[in-house]
N, C-alpha and C positions, 0 to 999 in steps of 0.2 A: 398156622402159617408155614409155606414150607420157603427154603432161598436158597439159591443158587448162584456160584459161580456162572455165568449162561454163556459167554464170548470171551474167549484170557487174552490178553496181550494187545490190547486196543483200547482207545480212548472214547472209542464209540458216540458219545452226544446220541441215544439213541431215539429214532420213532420207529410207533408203534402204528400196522396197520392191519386190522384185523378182514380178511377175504370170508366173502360167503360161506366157504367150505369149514369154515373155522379155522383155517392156519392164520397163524400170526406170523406176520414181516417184521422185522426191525430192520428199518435202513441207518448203516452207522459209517461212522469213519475208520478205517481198519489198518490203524497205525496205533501205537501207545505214545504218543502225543498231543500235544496243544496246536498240530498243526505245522511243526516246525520243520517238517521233511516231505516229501513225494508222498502221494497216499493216494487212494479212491473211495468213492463210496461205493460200499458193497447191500446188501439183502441177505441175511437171513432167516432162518422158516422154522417156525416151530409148529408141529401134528399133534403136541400130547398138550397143549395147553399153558406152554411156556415153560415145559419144563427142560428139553431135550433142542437144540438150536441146531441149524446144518448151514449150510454157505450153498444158497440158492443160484446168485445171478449180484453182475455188476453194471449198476445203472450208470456210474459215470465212471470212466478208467481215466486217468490223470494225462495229458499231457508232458513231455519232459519240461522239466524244470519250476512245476507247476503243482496242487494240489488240488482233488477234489473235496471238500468237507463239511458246508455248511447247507443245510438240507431241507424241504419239506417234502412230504410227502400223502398222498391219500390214493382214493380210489374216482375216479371219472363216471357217469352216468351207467355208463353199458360197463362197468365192473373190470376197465383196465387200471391196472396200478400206473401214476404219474410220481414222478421223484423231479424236483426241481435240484439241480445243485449249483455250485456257485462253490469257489476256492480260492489261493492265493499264489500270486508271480512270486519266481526267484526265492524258491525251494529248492533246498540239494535232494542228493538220494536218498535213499532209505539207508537207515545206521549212520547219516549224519542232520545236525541240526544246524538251524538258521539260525537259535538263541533269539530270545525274546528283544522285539525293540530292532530287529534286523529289517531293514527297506523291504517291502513287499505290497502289491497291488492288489485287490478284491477283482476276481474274476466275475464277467456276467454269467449268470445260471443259465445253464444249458436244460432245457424242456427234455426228461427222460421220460420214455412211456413202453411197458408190457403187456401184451397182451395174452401174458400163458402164468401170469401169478407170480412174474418177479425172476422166471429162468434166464430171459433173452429181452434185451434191449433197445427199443430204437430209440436216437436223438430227430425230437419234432421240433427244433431251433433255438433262441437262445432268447431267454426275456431282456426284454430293453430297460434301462432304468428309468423314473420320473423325472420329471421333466424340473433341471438344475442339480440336480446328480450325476453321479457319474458311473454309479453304482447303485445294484440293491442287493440285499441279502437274504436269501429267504429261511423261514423259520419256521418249525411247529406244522398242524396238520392240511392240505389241502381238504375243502369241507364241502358238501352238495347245497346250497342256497335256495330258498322257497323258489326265488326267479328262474329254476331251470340251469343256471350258473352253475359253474364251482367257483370258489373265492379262494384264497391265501393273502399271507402276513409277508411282506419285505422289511427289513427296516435299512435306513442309510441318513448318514450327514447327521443322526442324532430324532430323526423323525422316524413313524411307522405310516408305512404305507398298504392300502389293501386293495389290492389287482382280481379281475375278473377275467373268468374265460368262459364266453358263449358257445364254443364249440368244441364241449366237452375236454379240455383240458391242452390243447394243438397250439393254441394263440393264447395269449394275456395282455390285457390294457389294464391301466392304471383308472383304477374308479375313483377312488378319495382317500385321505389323509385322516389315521385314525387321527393323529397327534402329530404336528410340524419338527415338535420340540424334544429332546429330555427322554426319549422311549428308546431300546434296542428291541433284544427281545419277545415275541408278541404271538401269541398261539391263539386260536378262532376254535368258536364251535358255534355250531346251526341248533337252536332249541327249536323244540316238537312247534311253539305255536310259531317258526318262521323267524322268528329276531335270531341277531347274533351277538354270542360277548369276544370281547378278545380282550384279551389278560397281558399287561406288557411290563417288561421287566423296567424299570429306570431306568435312570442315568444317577450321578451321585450316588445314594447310600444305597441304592439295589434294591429296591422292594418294589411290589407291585400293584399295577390297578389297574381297578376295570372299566371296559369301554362296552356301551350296546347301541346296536343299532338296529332301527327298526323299519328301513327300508332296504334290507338286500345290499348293506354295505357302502350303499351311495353318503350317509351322514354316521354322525358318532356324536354319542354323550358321555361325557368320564361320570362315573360313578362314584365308586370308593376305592381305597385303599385296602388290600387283604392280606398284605404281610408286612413283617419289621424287615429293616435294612438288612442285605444281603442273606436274603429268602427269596431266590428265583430258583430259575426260568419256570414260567407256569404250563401245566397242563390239564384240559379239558375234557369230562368224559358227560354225558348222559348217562345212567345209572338206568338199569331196569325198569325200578319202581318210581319214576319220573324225576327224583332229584338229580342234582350236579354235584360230580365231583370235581375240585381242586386239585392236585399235586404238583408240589418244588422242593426244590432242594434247600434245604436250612445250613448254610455254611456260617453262622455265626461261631465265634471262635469257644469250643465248646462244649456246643450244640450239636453236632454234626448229626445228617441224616436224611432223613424224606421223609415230611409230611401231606400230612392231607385236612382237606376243610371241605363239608358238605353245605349244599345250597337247598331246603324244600320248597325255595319258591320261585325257580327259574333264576337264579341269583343276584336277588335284592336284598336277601341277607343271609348271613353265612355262619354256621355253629362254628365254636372254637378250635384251633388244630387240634390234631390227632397224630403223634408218631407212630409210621408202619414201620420205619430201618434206625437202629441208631449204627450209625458207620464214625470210621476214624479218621482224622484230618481234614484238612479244607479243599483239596480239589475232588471235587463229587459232585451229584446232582444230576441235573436234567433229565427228571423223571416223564416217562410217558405211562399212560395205564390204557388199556382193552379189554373187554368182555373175555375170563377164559372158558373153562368146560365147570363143569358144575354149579354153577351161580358164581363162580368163583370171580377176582379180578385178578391180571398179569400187570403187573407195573416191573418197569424195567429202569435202570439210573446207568451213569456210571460212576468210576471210582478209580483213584490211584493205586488203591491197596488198602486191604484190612491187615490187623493182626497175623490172619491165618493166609493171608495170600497177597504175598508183595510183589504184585505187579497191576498195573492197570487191566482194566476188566470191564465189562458188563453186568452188573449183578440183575436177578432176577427174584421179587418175591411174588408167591401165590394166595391171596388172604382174601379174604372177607369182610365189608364193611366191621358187621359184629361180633367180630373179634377183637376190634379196637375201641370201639364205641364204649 
């Protein structure tokens, strides 16, 4: 396994989007906070396989008083990069803080879209929230759906919601409600035969479960449960060899790290975790993972600070299933 330092001085929340050419994007927040100052979302590019990261293109540059930060992101039919983002009112500048608990608004997500791999930006409008909201949030991977669609995760009010876009990625309506209730966080993947799962964090003690649907997102079944309290935000991969990967961040007090849980049957049941990082303290996590060069996989988190590096960061490992196993 190798790991890296990959982005210093940011908070990141990162995704992970892998382009045909094999460069990998992480689109992150590019502040070392929780959001409590001016910030944008930015794109960075990795060539060698997530080892070496550059500062590409910025999909959303912040308005004054305002912040870019909360994101998803994928790729569109014809292989443009889409970043939704979505921020917060009544943020000072950079080098000061709003401090937690300070008045602030949930901005609507502006529709960002590339069409050169993440360099240069145009805004295609701004998603609407569902209907008795006032807001949505988006989160986790924009995904291509059997129906020709792409799909995405919102969540707001304590529900998840999941919006379609029939023209490749320009426009979004609200298709269905994975859950009304008790969900924030909420990441999607399209499996080989057509279903989709999407994995959502709680509300209360933080842990997650999963939802599948087997019509293009129009309905949803909860399933199970796949971690202990406060073991989020989840992330979704398709594996090579046709299994599903798992990865969240484990902030029990402790514990700290990123784990991972494999699925061999389209995820109806799921071996028992697997640590790839043990990291230090409680604010960390929100791992993403992509296909890298070798058979390899790139999973990316972020983190406050190790030991050997006190500052917030992007950490990056390179590993292989059976390594861990």
């Amino acid at each position: 396994m190798e790991r890296y330092i990959a982005i210093d001085n940011v908070c990141a929340w990162p995704n992970l989007t892998w382009l045909p050419d094999g460069t990998i994007i992480t689109t992150i927040f590019n502040q070392p906070c929780h959001g409590l100052c001016e910030g944008d979302v930015e794109c960075w590019a990795s060539e060698d396989g997530g080892r070496v990261w550059r500062l590409r293109g910025t999909p959303a540059v912040h308005e004054p008083g305002t912040n870019r930060m909360n994101v998803a992101a994928g790729l569109a039919a014809n292989g443009d990069m889409i970043v939704l983002a979505s921020g917060w009112s009544h943020r000072p500048p950079v080098g000061q803080s709003a401090g937690h608990g300070a008045p602030a608004h949930p901005l609507l997500p502006w529709v960002c879209r590339s069409t050169d791999g993440g360099r240069s930006w145009q805004h295609a409008g701004t998603l609407s929230a569902p209907a008795g909201q006032e807001h949505a949030i988006p989160f986790g991977d924009i995904i291509q759906l059997a129906d020709g669609c792409l799909g995405v995760s919102l969540y707001a009010g304590g529900g998840a919601f999941f919006y379609a876009s029939a023209d490749d990625g320009n426009s979004w309506q609200h298709r269905s409600t994975i859950r009304g209730d008790g969900l924030t966080e909420t990441t999607l993947l399209t499996l080989p035969d057509g279903h989709v799962l999407a994995c959502a964090r709680t509300e209360g003690d933080q842990h997650l479960e999963l939802f599948r649907s087997t019509d293009h997102g129009a309905s949803w079944q909860q399933e199970q449960v796949l971690s202990q309290g406060s073991q989020h935000p989840a992330g979704l991969l398709n594996l090579p060899d046709g299994r599903v990967l798992l990865t969240y961040g484990d902030r029990r007090q402790d514990h700290w790290g990123i784990e991972v849980r494999v699925s061999n049957d389209a995820g109806h049941s799921w071996n028992p975790p697997l640590r790839v990082v043990e990291l230090e303290g409680g604010d960390l996590g929100y791992p993403a993972t992509v296909p890298g060069h070798d058979e390899t996989l790139v999973t990316a988190w972020y983190c406050h600070g190790v030991a050997a590096h006190q500052r917030y960061h992007m950490g990056v490992a390179i590993w292989r299933v059976g390594e861990i196993e």
